[in-house]
Structure formats: structure tokens, C-alpha cells
LUMSE-894154 format. One record per residue (C-alpha): x, y, z. Coordinates in steps of 0.05 Angstrom, whole numbers, padded with zeros to 5 digits, always signed. Example, Ala and Ser with C-alpha at 12.3 -4.5 7.8 and 13.67 -1.06 7.14 Angstrom:
2
+00246-00090+00156
+00273-00021+00143
END
This chain:
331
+00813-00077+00422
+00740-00061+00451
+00697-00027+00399
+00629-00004+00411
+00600-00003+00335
+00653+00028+00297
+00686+00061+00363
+00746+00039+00380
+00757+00052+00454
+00832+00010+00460
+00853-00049+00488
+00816-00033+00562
+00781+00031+00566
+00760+00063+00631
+00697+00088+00631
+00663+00142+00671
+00591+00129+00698
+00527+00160+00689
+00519+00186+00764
+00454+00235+00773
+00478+00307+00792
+00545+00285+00791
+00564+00265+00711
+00551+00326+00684
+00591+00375+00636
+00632+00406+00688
+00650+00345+00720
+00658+00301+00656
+00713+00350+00631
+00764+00342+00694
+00756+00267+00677
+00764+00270+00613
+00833+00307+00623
+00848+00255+00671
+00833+00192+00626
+00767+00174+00621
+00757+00137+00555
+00681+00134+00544
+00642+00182+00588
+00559+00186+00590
+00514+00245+00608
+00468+00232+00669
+00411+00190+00655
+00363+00235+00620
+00282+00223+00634
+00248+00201+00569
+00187+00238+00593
+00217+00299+00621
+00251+00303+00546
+00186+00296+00510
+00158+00356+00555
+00211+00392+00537
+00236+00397+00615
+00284+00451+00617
+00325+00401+00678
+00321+00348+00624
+00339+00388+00555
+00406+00410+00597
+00431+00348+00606
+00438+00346+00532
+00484+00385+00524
+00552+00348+00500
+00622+00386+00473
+00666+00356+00417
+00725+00344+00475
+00678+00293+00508
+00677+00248+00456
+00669+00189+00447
+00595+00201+00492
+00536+00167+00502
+00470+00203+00513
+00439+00161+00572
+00361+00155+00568
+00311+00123+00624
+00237+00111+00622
+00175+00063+00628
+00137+00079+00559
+00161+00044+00501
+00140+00094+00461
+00175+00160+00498
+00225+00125+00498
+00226+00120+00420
+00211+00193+00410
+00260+00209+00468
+00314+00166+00434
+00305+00216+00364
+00311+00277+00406
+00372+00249+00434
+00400+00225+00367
+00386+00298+00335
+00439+00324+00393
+00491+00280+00352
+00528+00240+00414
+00567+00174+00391
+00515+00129+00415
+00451+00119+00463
+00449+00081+00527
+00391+00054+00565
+00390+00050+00646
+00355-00011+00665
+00396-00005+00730
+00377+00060+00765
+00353+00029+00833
+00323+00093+00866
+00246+00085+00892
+00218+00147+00850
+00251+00106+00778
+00240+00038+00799
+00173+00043+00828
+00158+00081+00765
+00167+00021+00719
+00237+00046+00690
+00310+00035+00708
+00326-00029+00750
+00249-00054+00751
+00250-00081+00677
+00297-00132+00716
+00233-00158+00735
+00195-00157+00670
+00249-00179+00617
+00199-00184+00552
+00188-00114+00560
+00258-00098+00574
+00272-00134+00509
+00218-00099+00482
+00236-00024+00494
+00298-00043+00475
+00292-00070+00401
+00242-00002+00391
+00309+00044+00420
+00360+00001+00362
+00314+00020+00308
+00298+00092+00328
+00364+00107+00325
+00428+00102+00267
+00470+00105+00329
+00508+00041+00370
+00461+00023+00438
+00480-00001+00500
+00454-00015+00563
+00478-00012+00634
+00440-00054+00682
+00449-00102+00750
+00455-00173+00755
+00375-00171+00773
+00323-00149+00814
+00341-00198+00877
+00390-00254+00901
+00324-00302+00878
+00320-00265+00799
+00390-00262+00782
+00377-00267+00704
+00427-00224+00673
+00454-00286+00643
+00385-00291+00599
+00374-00217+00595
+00448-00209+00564
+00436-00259+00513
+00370-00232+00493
+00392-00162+00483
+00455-00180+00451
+00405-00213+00397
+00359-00152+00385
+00418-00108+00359
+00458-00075+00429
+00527-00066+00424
+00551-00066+00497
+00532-00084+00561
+00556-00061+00630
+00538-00099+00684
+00535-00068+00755
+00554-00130+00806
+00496-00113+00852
+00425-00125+00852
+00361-00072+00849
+00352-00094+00932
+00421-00085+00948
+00418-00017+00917
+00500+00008+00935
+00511-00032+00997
+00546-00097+01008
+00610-00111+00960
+00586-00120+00886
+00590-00191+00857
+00629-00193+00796
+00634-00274+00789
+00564-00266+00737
+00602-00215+00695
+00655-00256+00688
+00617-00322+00672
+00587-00272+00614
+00648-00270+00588
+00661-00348+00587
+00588-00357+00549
+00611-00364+00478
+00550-00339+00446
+00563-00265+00479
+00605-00225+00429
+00596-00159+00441
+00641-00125+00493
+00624-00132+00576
+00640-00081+00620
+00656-00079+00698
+00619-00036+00749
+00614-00032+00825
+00675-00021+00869
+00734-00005+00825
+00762+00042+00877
+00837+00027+00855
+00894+00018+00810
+00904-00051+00844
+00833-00076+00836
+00818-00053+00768
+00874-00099+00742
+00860-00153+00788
+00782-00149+00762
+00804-00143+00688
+00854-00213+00697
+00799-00247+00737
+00735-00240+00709
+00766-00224+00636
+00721-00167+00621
+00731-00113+00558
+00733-00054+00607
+00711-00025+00668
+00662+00033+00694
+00675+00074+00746
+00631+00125+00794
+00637+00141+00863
+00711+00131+00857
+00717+00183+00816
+00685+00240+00847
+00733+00281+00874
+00789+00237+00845
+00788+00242+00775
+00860+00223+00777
+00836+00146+00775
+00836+00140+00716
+00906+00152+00682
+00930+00121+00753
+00899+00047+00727
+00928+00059+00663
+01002+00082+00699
+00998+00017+00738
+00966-00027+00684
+01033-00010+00633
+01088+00001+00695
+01057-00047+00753
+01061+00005+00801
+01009+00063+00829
+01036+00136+00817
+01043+00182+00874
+00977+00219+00888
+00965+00281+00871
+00997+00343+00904
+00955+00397+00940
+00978+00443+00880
+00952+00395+00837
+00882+00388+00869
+00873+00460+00879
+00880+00461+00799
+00832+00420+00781
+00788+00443+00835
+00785+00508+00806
+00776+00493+00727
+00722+00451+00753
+00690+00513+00793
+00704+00554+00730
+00664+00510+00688
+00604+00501+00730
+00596+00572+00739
+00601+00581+00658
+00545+00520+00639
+00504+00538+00700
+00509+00613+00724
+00543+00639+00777
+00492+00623+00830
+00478+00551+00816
+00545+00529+00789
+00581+00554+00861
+00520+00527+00902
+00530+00453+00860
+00599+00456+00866
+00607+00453+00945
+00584+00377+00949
+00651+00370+00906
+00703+00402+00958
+00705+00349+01004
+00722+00295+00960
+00773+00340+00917
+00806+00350+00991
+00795+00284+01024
+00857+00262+01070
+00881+00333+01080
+00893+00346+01157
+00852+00398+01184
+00820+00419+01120
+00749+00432+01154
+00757+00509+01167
+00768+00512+01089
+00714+00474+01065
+00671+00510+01120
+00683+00575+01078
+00689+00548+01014
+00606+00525+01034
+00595+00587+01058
+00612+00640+01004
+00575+00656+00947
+00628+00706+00926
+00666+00670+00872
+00732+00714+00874
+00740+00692+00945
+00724+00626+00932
+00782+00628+00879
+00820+00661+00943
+00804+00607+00991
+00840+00553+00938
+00895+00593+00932
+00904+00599+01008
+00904+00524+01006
+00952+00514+00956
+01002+00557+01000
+00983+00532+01077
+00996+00457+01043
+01056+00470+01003
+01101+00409+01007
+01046+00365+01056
+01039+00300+01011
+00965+00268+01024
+00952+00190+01011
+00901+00173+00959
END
């Protein structure tokens, strides 16, 4: 049984990454429906919560459905990211997590995200000041380092185990590679092997399957695993690893009736948290994914991206439903 604190997220919980303009409300809620176990908000700026940044104060936002959630919180001051950490706490999520993987230039060449990789007393540092700001369980999600020649999250797991986190996820790429290449996962599993680490491990980077999750999970032995890019557009993923993890076998993939479903509730709900302008202009990065492997979908998406009307953007979907009726689409 993993527990984070005094969470108990089961015997191998899925868990939904903290992807920037992806991982928000909207989003979160058709995974949640579809099995996500532990779920986090996109990383939130320490110093764009301090200012009171409207972008920043949104991301806050967190329903009773969601939970169990974790607030996620970036930054490069140890102390914004103390007062950051008590505005985060007074939003009452289930625990706070700090990115010390976010490899982007404009947060690593700011000091924050994956670049404490390269300056691991201060990593500790930041982190011991987060534990005690906070009554709340902390974790951290970060990479295996900052480059092939600083792969030190062997030391840097240890060392934040011993100031008071309570899990670690461990994306199997470093800051360099950023999201190409094929994550490494043999370091996460050798934390698991290192008998002083007793808090849980996660898995991140590449779970794109049924078949791999449980191949990952027997290999490397870890508590759980996080999934992202997989997921967008397919929050299906996740009850699918947990159909093949109890039955050995993958379900069948969603059917276009199916998709069109949770393509709209999503649409509903990021026209309610955002407004009707923003939440249909956000939505259309979603429709390809939600539609991926459909034959000659283009035309559709082409007017799905092109109308701002949202009753005929409800229209569109339903036109879908009908002109794929029966057509099965591999996942």
C-alpha cells in the first residue's frame, strides 16, 4: 500500500502529471473520472503567487472531486518559496510538491526547476524551509540530474528523504535531454534497491501503455507511476493499466461515442472555469489528441479550430458521433 503521509493511494496508484497549460481543472476532472489516483495542479510560480498574479492565483483553484491533490510550487528564492508554500497551504490541497524538474530555459535559467540539479545544498535547503512552512505531506518531482556527467539523484534522494519529504518521483531523463531520447528508468529502480530509501518512488517518462506500465512496475519495483503526455487526449490510460494490471489483458479502446463524451464535458468545463472565450480558444489544442487515429478527421478538427460559436462546436461533436458510428479506432 503506497501512502504519502497519512494518504493512502493503494497498492499502485497512477498518477497524473503536473503538465503547464495542460493539468489544469478542466483537464484534471476527465482523468479523474478515468482513474487517476493522485493528480497535481500545474506548477504554480512562487513569485507570481506572492504578487498576487492573477495567471498564478488561478491555478489554485482545486474541487473536493480532485482529491487526493497536490498544489505544485516552483521557484529560485528560498524565501518565496516559504511564503508561497503558506498561500498554497491556506487553499487546503492534501499536500505540496516542489518541481526541481521543469527543464524549460525561462525556469531553469532562472535558478528554479531542474537547475537546483546543479546546486543540491540549496536544493536541500529550499526544501527543509517548504517541510516546515507547511502541516501538509511534501514531495518533489525531479530528473535523474542536470547531465549524463551529474547524475546525482541517488545523493539528492537520500538527502531529501532525510529533511522530512514524503515522496519522490523521478523523471528518467536528464535537464539536457529535456523530452527527447527514451527515459532511463534503471536509477529509479536502483532507488528502490537502496535500503535506507523508505518513502515511496514513483515512475515518470514514457508510460505510454497498459503493457509498459506493468512491465516498469515488475522491473524497476517502483510504488507507482506518473503519467503526462500519454494522457492528453487519452485519459482512458489510466483505468486501462489498472484493467490489464488485475485481468492481463488491454480493454478495447474507446468508441467514437465515447470520445465525443468526454470531449464535450471537457469543453463544458473549460468554458465554465475560464469563460466562454478562453475556455473554447484553450480547448482546440485538445481535439486532436481526443480524435487521434480517426480516418479523415481533419475537416472536423478544421472547424472545431475555427468556431468560436460554442453551440456549433457542441454540433460539430455530435456530427462526429453519427459520421463514425460503428468505425472502431486503435489506441
Amino acid at each position: 500500500m503506497a501512502k504519502i503521509g497519512k494518504i493512502e493511494l493503494g497498492e499502485f496508484p497512477l498518477l497524473l502529471a503536473p503538465m503547464e497549460d495542460v493539468s489544469d481543472p478542466p483537464f484534471r476532472a476527465v482523468c479523474k473520472e478515468n482513474g487517476a489516483d493522485l493528480m497535481y495542479t500545474e506548477f504554480i510560480s512562487s513569485e507570481g503567487l506572492i504578487r498576487d498574479a492573477a495567471k498564478s492565483k488561478q491555478k489554485l483553484d482545486i474541487f473536493e472531486y480532485e482529491r487526493p491533490i497536490g498544489i505544485q510550487l516552483f521557484g529560485s528564492d528560498i524565501e518565496h518559496m516559504i511564503q508561497s508554500t503558506e498561500i498554497a497551504t491556506a487553499v487546503q490541497p492534501d499536500l505540496i510538491d516542489i518541481n526541481y524538474g521543469c527543464p524549460v530555459k525561462n525556469v531553469a535559467c532562472r535558478g528554479a526547476g531542474a537547475a537546483l540539479l546543479q546546486d543540491v545544498p540549496k536544493m536541500v535547503k529550499m526544501t527543509e524551509a517548504v517541510v516546515k512552512a507547511t502541516h501538509l505531506p511534501v514531495t518533489v518531482k525531479t530528473r535523474l540530474g542536470w547531465d549524463d556527467g551529474t547524475k546525482n539523484i541517488l545523493e539528492v534522494a537520500e538527502r531529501l528523504q532525510d529533511i522530512g519529504i514524503q515522496a519522490l518521483t523521478v523523471h528518467g531523463r536528464t535537464r539536457v535531454q529535456m523530452y527527447k531520447g527514451s527515459a532511463d528508468w534503471t536509477l529509479i529502480g536502483r532507488l528502490k534497491e537502496n535500503p535506507r530509501l523508505h518513502i515511496p518512488i514513483f515512475g515518470n517518462g514514457d508510460i505510454d501503455s497498459p503493457q509498459k506500465a506493468w512491465e516498469y512496475k515488475n522491473r524497476y519495483g517502483v510504488d507507482g507511476v506518473m503519467i503526462g503526455r500519454a494522457a492528453i487526449g487519452y485519459p482512458w490510460i489510466f483505468n486501462e493499466i489498472k484493467h490489464y494490471i488485475k485481468h492481463g489483458e488491454r480493454p478495447l479502446p474507446p468508441a467514437i461515442t465515447e470520445r465525443v463524451q468526454v470531449t464535450k464535458k471537457h469543453l463544458e468545463f473549460s468554458i465554465r472555469w475560464k469563460g466562454d472565450k478562453t475556455g473554447v480558444l484553450e480547448m482546440r489544442r485538445h481535439y486532436a489528441n481526443y480524435f487521434k487515429g480517426v480516418p479523415d478527421f481533419k475537416p472536423f478538427r478544421m472547424r472545431l479550430v475555427e468556431t468560436l460559436e460554442i453551440p456549433e462546436l457542441f454540433a460539430i461533436l455530435d456530427e462526429v458521433s453519427e459520421t463514425y458510428s460503428g468505425v472502431n479506432v486503435l489506441a
